[in-house]
C-alpha positions in Angstrom: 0.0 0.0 0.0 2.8 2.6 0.8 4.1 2.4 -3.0 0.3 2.7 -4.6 0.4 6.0 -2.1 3.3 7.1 -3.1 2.0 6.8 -6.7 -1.3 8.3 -6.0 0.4 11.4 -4.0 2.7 11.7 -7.1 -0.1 12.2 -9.7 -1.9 14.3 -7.7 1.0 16.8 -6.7 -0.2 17.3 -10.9 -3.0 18.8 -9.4 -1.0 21.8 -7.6 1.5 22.3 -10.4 -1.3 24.1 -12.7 -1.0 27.2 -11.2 1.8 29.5 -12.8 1.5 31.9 -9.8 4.2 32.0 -7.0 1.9 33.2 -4.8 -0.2 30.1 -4.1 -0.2 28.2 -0.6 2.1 24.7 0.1 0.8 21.8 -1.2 0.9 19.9 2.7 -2.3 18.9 3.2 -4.9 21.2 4.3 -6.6 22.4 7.5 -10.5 21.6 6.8 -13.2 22.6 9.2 -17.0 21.4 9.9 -18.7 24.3 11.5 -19.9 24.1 14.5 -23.4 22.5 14.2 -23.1 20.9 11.0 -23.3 17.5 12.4 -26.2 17.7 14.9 -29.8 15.9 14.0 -28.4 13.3 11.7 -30.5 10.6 11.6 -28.9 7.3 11.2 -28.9 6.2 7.8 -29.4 2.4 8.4 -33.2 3.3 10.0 -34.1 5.4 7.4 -37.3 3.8 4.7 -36.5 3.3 1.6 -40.0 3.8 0.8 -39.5 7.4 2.9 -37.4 9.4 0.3 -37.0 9.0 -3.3 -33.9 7.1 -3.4 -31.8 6.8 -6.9 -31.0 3.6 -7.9 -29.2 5.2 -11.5 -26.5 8.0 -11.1 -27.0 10.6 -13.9 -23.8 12.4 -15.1 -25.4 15.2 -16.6 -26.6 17.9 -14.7 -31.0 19.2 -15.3 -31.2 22.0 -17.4 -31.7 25.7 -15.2 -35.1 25.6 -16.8 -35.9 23.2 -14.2 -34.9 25.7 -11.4 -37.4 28.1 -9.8 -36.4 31.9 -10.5 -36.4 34.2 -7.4 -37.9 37.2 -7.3 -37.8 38.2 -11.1 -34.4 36.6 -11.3 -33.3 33.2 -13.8 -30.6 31.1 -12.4 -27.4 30.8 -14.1 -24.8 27.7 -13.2 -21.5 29.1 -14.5 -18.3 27.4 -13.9 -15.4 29.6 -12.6 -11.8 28.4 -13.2 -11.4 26.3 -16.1 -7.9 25.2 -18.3 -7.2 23.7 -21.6 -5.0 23.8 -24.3 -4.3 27.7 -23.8 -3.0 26.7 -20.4 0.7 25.3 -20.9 -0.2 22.4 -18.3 -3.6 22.1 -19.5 -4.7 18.3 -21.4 -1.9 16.4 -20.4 0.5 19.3 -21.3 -0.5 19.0 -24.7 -0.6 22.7 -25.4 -0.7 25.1 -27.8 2.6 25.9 -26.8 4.5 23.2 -27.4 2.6 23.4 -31.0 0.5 20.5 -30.6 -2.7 21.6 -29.1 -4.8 18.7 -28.4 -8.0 18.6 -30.2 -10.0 15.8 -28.5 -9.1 17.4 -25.1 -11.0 20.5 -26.7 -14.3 18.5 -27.7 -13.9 16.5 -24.5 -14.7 19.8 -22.5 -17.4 21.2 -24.8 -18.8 18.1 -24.4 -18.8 18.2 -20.9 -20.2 21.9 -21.0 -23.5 20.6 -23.2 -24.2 17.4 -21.1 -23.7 19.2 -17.6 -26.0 22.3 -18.9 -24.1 24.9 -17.8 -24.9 28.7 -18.5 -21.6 30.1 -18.8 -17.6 28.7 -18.5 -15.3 31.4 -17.5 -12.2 30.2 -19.1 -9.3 31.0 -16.7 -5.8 29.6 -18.8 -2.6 30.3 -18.2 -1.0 33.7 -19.5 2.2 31.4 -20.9 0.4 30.4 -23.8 -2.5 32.9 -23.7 -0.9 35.5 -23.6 1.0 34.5 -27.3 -2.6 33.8 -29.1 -2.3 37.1 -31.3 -5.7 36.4 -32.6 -8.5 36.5 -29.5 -11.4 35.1 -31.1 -9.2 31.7 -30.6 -9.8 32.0 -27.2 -13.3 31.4 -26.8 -12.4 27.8 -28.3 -15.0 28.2 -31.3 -15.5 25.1 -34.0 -18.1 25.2 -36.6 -21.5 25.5 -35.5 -21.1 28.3 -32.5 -22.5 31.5 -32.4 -20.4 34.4 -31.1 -22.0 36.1 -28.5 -21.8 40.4 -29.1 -22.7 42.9 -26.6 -22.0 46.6 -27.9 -20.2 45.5 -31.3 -18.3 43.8 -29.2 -17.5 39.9 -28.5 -18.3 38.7 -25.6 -18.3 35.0 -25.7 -18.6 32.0 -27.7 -22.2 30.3 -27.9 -21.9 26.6 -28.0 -25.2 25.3 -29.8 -25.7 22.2 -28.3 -27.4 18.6 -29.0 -29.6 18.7 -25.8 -30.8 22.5 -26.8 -28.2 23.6 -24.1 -26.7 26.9 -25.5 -23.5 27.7 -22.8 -21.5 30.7 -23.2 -17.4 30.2 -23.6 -15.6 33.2 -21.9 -12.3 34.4 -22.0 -10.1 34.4 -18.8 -6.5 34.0 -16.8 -5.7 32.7 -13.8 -1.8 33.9 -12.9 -1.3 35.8 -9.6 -5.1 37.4 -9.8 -7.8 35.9 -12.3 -9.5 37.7 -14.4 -12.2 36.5 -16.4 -14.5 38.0 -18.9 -12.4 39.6 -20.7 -12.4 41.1 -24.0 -9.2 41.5 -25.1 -6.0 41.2 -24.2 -5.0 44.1 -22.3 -2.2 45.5 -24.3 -1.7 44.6 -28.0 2.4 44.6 -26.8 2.8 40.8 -26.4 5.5 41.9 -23.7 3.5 44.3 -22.0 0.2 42.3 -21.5 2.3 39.8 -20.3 3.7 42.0 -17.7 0.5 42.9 -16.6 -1.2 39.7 -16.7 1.7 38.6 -14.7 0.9 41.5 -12.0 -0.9 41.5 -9.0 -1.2 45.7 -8.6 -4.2 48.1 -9.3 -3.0 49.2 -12.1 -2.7 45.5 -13.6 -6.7 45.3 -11.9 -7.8 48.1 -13.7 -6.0 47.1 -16.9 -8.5 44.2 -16.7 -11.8 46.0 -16.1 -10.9 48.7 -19.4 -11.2 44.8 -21.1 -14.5 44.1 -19.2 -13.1 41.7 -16.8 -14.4 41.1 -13.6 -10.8 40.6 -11.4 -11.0 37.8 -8.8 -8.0 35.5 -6.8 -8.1 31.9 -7.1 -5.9 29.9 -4.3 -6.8 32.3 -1.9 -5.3 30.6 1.2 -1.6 31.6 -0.1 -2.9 35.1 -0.2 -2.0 37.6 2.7 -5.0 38.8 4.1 -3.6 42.7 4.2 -3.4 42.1 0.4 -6.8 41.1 -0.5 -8.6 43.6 2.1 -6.7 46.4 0.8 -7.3 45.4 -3.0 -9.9 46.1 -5.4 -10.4 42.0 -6.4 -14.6 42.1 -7.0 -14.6 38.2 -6.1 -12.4 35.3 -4.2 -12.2 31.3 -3.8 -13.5 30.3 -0.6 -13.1 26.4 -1.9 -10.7 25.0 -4.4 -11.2 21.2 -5.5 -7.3 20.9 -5.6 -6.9 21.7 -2.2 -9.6 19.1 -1.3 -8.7 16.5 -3.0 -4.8 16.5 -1.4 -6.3 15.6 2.0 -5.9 12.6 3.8 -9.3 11.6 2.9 -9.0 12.5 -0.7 -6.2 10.4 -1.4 -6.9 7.3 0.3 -10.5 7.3 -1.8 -8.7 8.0 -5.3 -6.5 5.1 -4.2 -10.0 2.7 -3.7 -11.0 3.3 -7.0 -7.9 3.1 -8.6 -7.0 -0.5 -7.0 -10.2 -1.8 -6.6 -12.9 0.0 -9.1 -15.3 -3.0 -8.7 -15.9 -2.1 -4.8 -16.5 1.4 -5.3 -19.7 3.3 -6.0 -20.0 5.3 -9.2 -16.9 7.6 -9.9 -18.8 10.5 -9.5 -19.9 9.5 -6.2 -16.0 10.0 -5.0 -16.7 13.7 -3.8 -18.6 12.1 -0.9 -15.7 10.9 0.5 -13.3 13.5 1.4 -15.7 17.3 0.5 -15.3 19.2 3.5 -15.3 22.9 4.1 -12.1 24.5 4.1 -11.0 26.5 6.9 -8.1 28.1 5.2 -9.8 29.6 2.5 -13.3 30.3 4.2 -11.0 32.6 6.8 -9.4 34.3 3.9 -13.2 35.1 2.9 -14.5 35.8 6.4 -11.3 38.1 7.3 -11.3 40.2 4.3 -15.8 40.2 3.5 -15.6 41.5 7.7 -13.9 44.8 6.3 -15.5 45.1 2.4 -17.7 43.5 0.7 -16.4 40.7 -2.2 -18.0 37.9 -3.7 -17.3 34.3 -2.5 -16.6 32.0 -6.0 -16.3 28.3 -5.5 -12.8 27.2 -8.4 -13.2 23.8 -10.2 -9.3 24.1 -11.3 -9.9 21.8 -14.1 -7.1 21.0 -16.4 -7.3 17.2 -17.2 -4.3 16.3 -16.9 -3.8 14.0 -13.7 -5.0 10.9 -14.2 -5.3 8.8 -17.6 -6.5 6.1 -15.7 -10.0 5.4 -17.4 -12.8 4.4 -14.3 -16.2 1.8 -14.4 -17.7 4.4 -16.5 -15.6 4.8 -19.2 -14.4 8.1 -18.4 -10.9 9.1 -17.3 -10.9 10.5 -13.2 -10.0 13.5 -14.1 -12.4 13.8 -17.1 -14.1 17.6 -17.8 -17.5 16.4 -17.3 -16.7 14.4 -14.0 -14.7 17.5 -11.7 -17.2 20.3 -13.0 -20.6 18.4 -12.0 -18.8 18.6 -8.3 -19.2 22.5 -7.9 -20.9 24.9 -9.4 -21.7 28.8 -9.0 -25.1 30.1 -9.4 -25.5 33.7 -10.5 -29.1 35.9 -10.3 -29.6 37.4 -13.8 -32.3 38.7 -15.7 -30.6 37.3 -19.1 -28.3 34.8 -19.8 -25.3 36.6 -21.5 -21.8 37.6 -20.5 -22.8 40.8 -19.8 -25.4 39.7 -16.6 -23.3 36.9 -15.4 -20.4 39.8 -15.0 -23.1 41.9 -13.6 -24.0 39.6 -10.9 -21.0 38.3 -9.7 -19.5 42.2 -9.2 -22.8 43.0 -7.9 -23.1 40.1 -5.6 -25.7 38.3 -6.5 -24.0 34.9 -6.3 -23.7 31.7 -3.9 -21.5 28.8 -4.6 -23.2 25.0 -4.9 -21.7 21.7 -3.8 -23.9 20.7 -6.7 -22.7 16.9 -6.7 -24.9 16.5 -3.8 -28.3 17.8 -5.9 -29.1 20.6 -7.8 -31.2 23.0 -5.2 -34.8 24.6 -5.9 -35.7 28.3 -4.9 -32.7 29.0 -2.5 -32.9 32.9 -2.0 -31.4 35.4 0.6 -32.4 38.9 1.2 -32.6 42.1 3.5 -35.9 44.0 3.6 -35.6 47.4 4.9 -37.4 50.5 4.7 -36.6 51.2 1.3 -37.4 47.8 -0.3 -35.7 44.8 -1.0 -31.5 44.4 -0.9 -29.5 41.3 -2.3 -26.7 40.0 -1.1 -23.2 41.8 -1.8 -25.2 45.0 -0.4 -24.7 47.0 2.3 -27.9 48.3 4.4 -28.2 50.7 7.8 -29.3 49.0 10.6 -31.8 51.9 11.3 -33.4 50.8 7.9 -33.5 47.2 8.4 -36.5 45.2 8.9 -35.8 41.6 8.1 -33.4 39.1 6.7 -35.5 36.2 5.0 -34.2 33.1 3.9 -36.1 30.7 1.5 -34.9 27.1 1.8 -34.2 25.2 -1.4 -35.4 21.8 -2.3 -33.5 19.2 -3.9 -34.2 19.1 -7.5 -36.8 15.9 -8.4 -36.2 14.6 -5.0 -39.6 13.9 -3.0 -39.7 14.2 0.5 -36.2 15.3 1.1 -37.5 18.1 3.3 -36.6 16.7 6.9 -32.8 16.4 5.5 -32.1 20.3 4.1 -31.3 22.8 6.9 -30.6 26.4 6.7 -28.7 28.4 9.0 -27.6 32.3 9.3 -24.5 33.0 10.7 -22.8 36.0 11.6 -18.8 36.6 11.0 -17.1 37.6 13.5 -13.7 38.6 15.1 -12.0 37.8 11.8 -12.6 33.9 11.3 -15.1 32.9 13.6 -18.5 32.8 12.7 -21.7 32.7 15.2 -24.7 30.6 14.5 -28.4 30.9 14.7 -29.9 27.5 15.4 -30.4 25.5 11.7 -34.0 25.5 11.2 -35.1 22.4 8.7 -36.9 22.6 5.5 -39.6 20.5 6.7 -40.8 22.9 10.0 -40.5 26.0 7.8 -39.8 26.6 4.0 -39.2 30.3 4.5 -37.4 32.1 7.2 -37.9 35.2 8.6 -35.7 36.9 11.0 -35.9 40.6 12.3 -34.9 39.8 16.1 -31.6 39.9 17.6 -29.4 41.7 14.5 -26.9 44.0 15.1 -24.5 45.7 13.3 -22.3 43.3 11.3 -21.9 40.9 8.2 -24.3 37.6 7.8 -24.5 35.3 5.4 -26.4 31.6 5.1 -25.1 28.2 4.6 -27.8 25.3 3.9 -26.9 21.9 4.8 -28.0 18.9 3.3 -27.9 14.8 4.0 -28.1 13.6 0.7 -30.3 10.3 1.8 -31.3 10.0 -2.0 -28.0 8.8 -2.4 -28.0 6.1 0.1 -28.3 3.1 -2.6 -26.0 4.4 -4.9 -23.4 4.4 -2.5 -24.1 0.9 -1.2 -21.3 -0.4 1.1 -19.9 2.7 1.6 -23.4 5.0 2.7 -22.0 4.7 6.1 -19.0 6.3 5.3 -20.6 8.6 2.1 -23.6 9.7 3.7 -23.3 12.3 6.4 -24.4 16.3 6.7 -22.7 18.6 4.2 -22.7 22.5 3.5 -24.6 22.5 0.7 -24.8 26.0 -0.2 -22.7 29.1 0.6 -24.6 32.5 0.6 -22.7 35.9 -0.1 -23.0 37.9 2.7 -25.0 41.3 3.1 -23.5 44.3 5.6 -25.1 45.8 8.5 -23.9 49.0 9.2 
C-alpha cells in the first residue's frame, strides 16, 4: 500500500502544479473545518425507509437544465463554472498545449462536451497567460468550432455560444488565472505581447484596472496563499473560498482515489468519490471571512480543471479526471435577468451569487435577502441598521427529490472577530420553508449556509453510505452588511 500512495500522492502533486502563480499556498495537506453544528440531527442512515425518500437507484452524469430551477424574485438562475484550463494553459490536457505546438483537439471536444451534457450557462475560461498571452488572434480563445455562435454585446464579443445537441446553449468566456484571475475579458489588455504579459503577470491596481478597461471582472483563485492585508486592501470584486485541488490533497481524498484506482469493482459510481473526502475549508473560508468583515467581495467556489492528472480510465468509461466528471462537483449560481456575459459579470461584481456543492443535488428556490425601509437588498449589499427590517431566507429543495424536506437545513450566521462565525440554530426545511428573522441583529456581516444529507443517495453508494452519507454545506450564501 505505501508504493500505490506514493504513486497516488505523485499524480496528484499534478493537481497543484497548474498554477503559474508564485503566490499560491504549500501543497501539505490542508486544515478543513466542519462548523460548529453541521453535524447535529443526523439521523442514522441504516433506519431510514427506503419507501420514505425517493432514493436513486441510476446516477446521472449530466446535470438538469436551469429551466428546471425556480427563478427568485424576477431573477433566472445561471450555473457558470469559474476556473477552467485547456489547451491555452501550458499544463492544461496532459501538457498537450498550444505551446508546445500540438494543441490537443479531442481534449478541446472532450470539454465542450462536458459543458452541453452538464448544462451549464456560462464557462469562464481561466488559462494560463504562458500560452494565452501568445494567441495574437483572441477570437481563438473562446475555443470556437463550426457551429457556434459568437455572442456580441455593444459591437463587441463577448463569448462564444456553443449550440448544443440537448438544446443547451452555454457561453465560452475568456479568462487567466496567474497571480489574480480575471475572467470575462475582452481583449488582451495590451496589444504589446511583452507588455500584457507583464501585466497579466501583476498582481497591482493598475494591472486590476488594466483588466476592467477589457471588461473583466478581477477575482483571486488559491486564496489561502494570499496575505489577508493584500486582499482587504485590493480592489479583487470576487475570491475562492473552496478550491477542488486543495480538497482532494487531503488525507481523505487520497486514500478514496486510491480505492478506485486499486479496486474499481468495490466502489460506488466515480462520480460519487466527492462524498468521501468534500469538506469545508477552513483556510480559505478565513481568507473570505477576514477580508468580507472589512468590504464586501464575492465568495466563487474554483473547479481548477485541467485534465491532466489521471489517464486512468474508471467503471464508467471516463478518465478521473475527465471535464464532465470534476465540474458536476461544484458549481456557482448567479441571479440574472438574461443569460449573456454581460449579466453573469453583472451579478457576480454585484453580488448576487452563492456557490453550490452541486454533486450533492441541484437546489430549488434557495434565496437570501434584506428587507428594509426602502425595499428589498441582495446580497453583496450594504444596508443601515436603522433601515433594516428583516433578513429572510427561502430554503431550497432538492431538485426531483420527494420528501427530502426533513434532510435540508438552513442556518444564518454572523462573522465575526475575523474567522469565527456565530450561528443561529439550523431550522429544517420540513418545520419552515421560508425564514424570517428581524430579532436579535446587530450591526455586522451575515451570510447563510444550507446543509444537506443527501439520503437520495443512500443506494448508490451501497457499502460505503455509512461512510458517504453524512451532513454537508450545501450551499454558501454571499454575505449582506449591517452598518
Amino acid at each position: 500500500m505505501d508504493k500505490q500512495f506514493l504513486s497516488l500522492i505523485f499524480i496528484v502533486l499534478g493537481f497543484v502544479s497548474c498554477s503559474d502563480s508564485s503566490s499560491v499556498g504549500n501543497t501539505s495537506l490542508p486544515d478543513v473545518i466542519l462548523d460548529k453544528g453541521v453535524t447535529d440531527i443526523v439521523p442514522d442512515i441504516g433506519e431510514i425507509s427506503e419507501n420514505a425518500i425517493t432514493m436513486l437507484t441510476e446516477w446521472d452524469p449530466g446535470l438538469p437544465s436551469t429551466d428546471l430551477i425556480e427563478e427568485v424574485r424576477g431573477y433566472k438562475i445561471a450555473r457558470v463554472i469559474i476556473h477552467a484550463h485547456s489547451v491555452y494553459s501550458h499544463d492544461g490536457c496532459d501538457g498537450n498545449s498550444v505551446e508546445n505546438g500540438n494543441p490537443e483537439e479531442d481534449c478541446v471536444l472532450q470539454l465542450r462536451d462536458a459543458i452541453c451534457k452538464l448544462n451549464l450557462n456560462g464557462i469562464f475560461m481561466t488559462d494560463h497567460a504562458g500560452s494565452l498571452a501568445d494567441e495574437e488572434d483572441f477570437r481563438k480563445l473562446y475555443y470556437p468550432r463550426e457551429g457556434d455562435t459568437p455572442v456580441i454585446e455593444n459591437e463587441i464579443q463577448t463569448g462564444n455560444q456553443i449550440n448544443c445537441p440537448n438544446g443547451a446553449k452555454p457561453v465560452i468566456m475568456v479568462g487567466s488565472e496567474n497571480d489574480i484571475m480575471p475572467i470575462g475579458i475582452t481583449a488582451h489588455p495590451s496589444s504589446d505581447i511583452n507588455e500584457r504579459k507583464k501585466i497579466y503577470g501583476s498582481v497591482d491596481e493598475s494591472a486590476i484596472e488594466a483588466f476592467r478597461k477589457v471588461n473583466g471582472v478581477v477575482c483571486t483563485a488559491h486564496s489561502e496563499g494570499k496575505e489577508d492585508n493584500y486582499l482587504i486592501g485590493s480592489s479583487l470584486e470576487c475570491m475562492e473560498i473552496y478550491n477542488f485541488h486543495v480538497s482532494v490533497l487531503s488525507s481523505s481524498g487520497l486514500v478514496v482515489l486510491v480505492d478506485y484506482m486499486n479496486q474499481p469493482e468495490r466502489m460506488p459510481h466515480p462520480d460519487l468519490a466527492f462524498l468521501a473526502f468534500y469538506e469545508p475549508l477552513k483556510l480559505q473560508l478565513n481568507k473570505w471571512y477576514t477580508t468580507v468583515e472589512k468590504r464586501n467581495i464575492s465568495p466563487i467556489i474554483g473547479t481548477d480543471i485541467h485534465r491532466n492528472a489521471v489517464k486512468k480510465v474508471l467503471s464508467d468509461g471516463e478518465r478521473l479526471d475527465s471535464y464532465r466528471r470534476f465540474m458536476r462537483w461544484f458549481t456557482n449560481f448567479l441571479l440574472v435577468k438574461d443569460y449573456k456575459p454581460s449579466e453573469f459579470k453583472k451579478a457576480i461584481k454585484d453580488g448576487r451569487i452563492y456557490v453550490v456543492a452541486e454533486g450533492l443535488g441541484t437546489p430549488s428556490g434557495f434565496d437570501f435577502y434584506a428587507e428594509t425601509k426602502n425595499g428589498i437588498v441582495d446580497t453583496g449589499k450594504t444596508i443601515k441598521k436603522a433601515d433594516f427590517k428583516k433578513f429572510v431566507i427561502k430554503i431550497p429543495e432538492v431538485t426531483g427529490i420527494e420528501n427530502e424536506d426533513i434532510y435540508v437545513k438552513a442556518r444564518l450566521f454572523k462573522i465575526k472577530d475575523k474567522s469565527e462565525i456565530e450561528i443561529l440554530k439550523p431550522i429544517a426545511r420540513s418545520e419552515k420553508k421560508i425564514i424570517e428573522i428581524s430579532e436579535g441583529i446587530d450591526v455586522g456581516v451575515y451570510a447563510v449556509q444550507v446543509l444537506l444529507t443527501p439520503m437520495h443517495l443512500k443506494r448508490l453508494c451501497k457499502r460505503w453510505a455509512s461512510e458517504y452519507i453524512k451532513e454537508f454545506v450545501w450551499i454558501y450564501s454571499n454575505t449582506i452588511r449591517v452598518e
